[in-house]
N, C-alpha and C positions, 0 to 999 in steps of 0.2 A: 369448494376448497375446504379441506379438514382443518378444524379449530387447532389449534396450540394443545389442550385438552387429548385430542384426540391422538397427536402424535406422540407427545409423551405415554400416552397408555401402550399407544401400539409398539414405540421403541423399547419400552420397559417392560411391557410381554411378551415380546419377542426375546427380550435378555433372559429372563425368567423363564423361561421353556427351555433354554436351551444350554444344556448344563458343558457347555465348551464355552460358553460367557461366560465370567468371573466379575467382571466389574463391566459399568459406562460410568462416560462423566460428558460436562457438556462445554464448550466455549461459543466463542465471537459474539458476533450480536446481541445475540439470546440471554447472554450473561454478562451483560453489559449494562449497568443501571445506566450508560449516559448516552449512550445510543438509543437516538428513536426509534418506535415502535411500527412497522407498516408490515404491507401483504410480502414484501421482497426480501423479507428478512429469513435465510435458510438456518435449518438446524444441522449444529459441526456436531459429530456426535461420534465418541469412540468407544469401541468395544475392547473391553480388555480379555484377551483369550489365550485358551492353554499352547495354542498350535493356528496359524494361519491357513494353513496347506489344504484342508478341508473346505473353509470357506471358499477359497481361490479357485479349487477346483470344480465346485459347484454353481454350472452358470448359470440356473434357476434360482440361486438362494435369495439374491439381493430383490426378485418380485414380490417377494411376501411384504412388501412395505407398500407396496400399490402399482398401480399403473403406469408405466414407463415411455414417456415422451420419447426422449431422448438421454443420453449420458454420456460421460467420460472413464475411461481406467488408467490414471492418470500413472498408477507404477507399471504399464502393461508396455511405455513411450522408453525407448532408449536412454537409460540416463545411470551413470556411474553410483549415484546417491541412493538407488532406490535398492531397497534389501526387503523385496516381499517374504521372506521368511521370517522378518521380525515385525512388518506393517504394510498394509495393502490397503487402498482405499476404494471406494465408488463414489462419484460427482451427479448427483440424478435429477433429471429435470421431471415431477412426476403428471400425469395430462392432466390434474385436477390443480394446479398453480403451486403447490407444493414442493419445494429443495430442499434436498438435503445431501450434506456432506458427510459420508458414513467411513469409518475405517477400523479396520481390523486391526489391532497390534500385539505380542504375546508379554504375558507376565512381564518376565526379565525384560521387557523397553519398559515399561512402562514403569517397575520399580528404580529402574538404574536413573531414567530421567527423571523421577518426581515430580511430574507437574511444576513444569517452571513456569508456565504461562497464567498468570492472575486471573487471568479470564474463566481460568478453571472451575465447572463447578459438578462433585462426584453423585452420579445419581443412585447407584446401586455399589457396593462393594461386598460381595458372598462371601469371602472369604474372611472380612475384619483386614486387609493386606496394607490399604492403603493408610496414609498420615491423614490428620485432620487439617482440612483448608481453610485460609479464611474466607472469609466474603467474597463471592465474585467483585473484581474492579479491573479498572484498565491501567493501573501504575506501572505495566510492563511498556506497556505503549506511550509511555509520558516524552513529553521531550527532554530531551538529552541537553545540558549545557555543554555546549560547544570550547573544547582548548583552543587556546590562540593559534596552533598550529591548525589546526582543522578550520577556523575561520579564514584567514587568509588562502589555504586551498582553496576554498568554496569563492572564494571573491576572485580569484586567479582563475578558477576551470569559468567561472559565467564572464570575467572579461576577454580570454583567451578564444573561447569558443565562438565567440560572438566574430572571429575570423572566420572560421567556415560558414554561419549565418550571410556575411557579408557576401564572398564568393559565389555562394547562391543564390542569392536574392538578386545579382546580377547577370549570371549569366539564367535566370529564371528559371532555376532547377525545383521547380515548388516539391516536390518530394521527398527533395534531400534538403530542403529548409525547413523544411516541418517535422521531418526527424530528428533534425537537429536540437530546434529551437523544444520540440516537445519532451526529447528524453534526455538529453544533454545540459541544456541553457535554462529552462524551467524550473528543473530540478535542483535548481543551486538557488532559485530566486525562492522556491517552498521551501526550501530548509532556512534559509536567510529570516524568512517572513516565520517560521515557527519558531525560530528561535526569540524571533521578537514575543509572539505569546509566548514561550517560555521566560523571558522576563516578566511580559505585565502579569505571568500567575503564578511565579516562584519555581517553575516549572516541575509545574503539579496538573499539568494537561495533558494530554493527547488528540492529536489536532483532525485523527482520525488520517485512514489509508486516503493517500494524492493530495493531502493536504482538505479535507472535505469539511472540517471544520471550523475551518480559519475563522469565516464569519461571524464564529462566535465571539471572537474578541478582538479585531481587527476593527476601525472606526470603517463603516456605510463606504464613503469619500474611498476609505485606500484598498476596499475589498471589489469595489467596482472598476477601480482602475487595476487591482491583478482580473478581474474576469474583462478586461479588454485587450488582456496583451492576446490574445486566441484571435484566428485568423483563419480565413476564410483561402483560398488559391489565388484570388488577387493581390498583384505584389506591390503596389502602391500598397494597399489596405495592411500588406504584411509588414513593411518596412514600417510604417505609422506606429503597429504594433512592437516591434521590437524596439522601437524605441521608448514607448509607453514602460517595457521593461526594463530598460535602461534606467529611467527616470525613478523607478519605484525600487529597483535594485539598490542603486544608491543612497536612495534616502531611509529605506533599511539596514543598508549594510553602516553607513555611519551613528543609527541610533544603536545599534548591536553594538557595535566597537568600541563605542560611548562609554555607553554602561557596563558593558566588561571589562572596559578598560583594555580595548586592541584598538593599535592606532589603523587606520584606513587607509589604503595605500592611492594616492587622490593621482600622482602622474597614470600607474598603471588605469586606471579609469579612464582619466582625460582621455591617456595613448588610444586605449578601446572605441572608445564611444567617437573620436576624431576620424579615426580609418573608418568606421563604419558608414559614419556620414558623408567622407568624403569618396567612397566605392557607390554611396549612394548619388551623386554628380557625375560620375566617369559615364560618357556615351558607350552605347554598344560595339562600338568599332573600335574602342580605345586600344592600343597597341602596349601603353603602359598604366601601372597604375599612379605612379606618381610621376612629371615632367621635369 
C-alpha cells in the first residue's frame, strides 16, 4: 500500500505536468486534525482545470494513479444536478488498498464557490487565483443549534413514525421496520443526541457523518444504550429495541428542551409510546386495533 508520501508526490506530479491543471486542494479526512488516522482513510482531491471535456473524454487518463480494482463515475448516473462541464469526478478503489476521490472542476466553479468547505486545504495554486485559507478544521461540520420550531418537528416525525414501526413489527414486515426504524426514526433520535453534545460543548463539535462520534462525549451508560436500539430480524429482539429508543429519546429530548428552553411535548409521547405498546399485546388475528 503507497505511504501518504507517496500519493501526495504522485497527485502533485501529475498536477505539475499537466498544464490544463491550474490548481488542487484537498478535504475530509485527511484534513481533518480531529479525525483519526488509519489505512481506510481516502484522499478527496480536486483538480482545478481550464476545461473538463478532455479529461472526460480520456478513458485512460484516470490509470496514471495506479492500478484499478474497481470504481465509480458517479456524474456518468442520471441525475438533474450533475453539470460535467463544470465538474466530473472518479471514486477508485485502487488493488494496492489505496482510495481516492478525484475530481475534475473548471476555474469559474471553483472561483464562483470559494472554498466554502473548512476542511479545505490548497495544495498547488499556478496561477496565484486562489484566496488565502485558514487552517484546515471541521467548523462546517459543527452542530447546528436547533430553533424551537425544528426541535419539536424532530420530536413529532420520531413520535409519529414510531406508527408505521408499530404496524410492522406486527404484521412482521422486518424489511419495512428496519427502513423505517433506520432511516426515518434513528435519524431524529442522532440529531436529538447531537444536539445534546452540542450543548455540553457550546457547539463547537461535529459529531462526525451517522453520528460516529457521539461517544466522544456522551456518558459509557447512554452510548451503550443508543448502540442497543440496532436489531437483528427477530421481532421480539426488535420491539425490545425500539423501545430502548423510546426510552433514550425521551430522556434526551427533555434534557434538550431543558436547556434551551423548549417545553416537551409529554401527552404527544405518552399518545406514541401507549399505541406502540399496546399494538405490541394485539394477537395476530386481531380484527381491531383497539375494542
Amino acid at each position: 500500500m503507497r505511504s501518504e508520501k507517496e500519493m501526495f508526490d504522485l497527485i502533485l506530479g501529475i498536477a505539475e505536468r499537466d498544464e490544463r491543471i491550474r490548481g488542487v486542494y484537498m478535504n475530509g479526512s485527511r484534513t481533518n486534525p480531529n479525525a483519526p488516522k488509519d489505512i481506510f482513510q481516502d484522499y478527496d482531491v480536486g483538480y482545478v482545470v481550464r476545461e473538463t471535456g478532455s479529461f472526460i473524454g480520456d478513458k485512460h487518463w484516470i490509470e496514471q494513479f495506479g492500478e484499478i480494482l474497481y470504481m465509480q463515475l458517479p456524474d456518468e448516473f442520471p441525475d438533474e444536478d450533475s453539470f460535467p462541464e463544470k465538474c466530473y469526478g472518479w471514486l477508485v478503489q485502487f488493488a494496492d488498498g489505496v482510495r481516492m476521490d478525484l475530481h475534475v472542476e473548471t476555474i469559474e466553479k471553483t472561483l464562483e464557490e470559494n472554498f466554502p468547505d473548512s476542511l479545505t486545504m490548497i495544495l498547488m495554486d499556478k496561477d496565484n487565483r486562489f484566496r488565502k485559507l485558514p487552517e484546515s478544521n471541521d467548523s462546517s461540520y459543527f452542530v447546528e443549534r436547533p430553533g424551537e420550531v425544528q426541535y419539536h418537528c424532530t420530536c413529532n416525525e420520531f413520535w409519529w413514525c414510531l406508527n408505521y414501526v408499530a404496524k410492522g413489527l406486527w404484521r412482521d414486515e422486518m424489511p419495512y421496520v428496519q427502513d423505517m426504524v433506520n432511516f426515518v426514526v434513528r435519524k431524529q433520535l442522532e440529531k436529538m443526541l447531537s444536539w445534546k453534545v452540542g450543548i455540553l460543548t457550546d457547539f463547537s463539535v461535529s459529531v462526525g457523518k451517522a453520528g460516529k462520534y457521539l461517544h466522544r462525549w456522551l456518558e459509557k451508560e447512554e452510548w451503550e444504550q443508543y448502540l442497543s436500539t440496532w436489531f437483528s430480524n427477530d421481532r421480539e429482539e426488535a420491539w425490545n429495541a425500539v423501545l430502548r429508543m423510546c426510552d433514550l429519546f425521551e430522556k434526551t429530548a427533555k434534557y434538550v428542551g431543558n436547556v434551551l428552553g423548549y417545553a416537551y411535548n409529554e401527552t404527544e409521547g405518552a399518545g406514541s409510546r401507549g399505541y406502540l405498546e399496546h399494538v405490541r399485546t394485539l394477537p395476530e388475528d386481531a380484527e381491531e386495533v383497539y375494542q
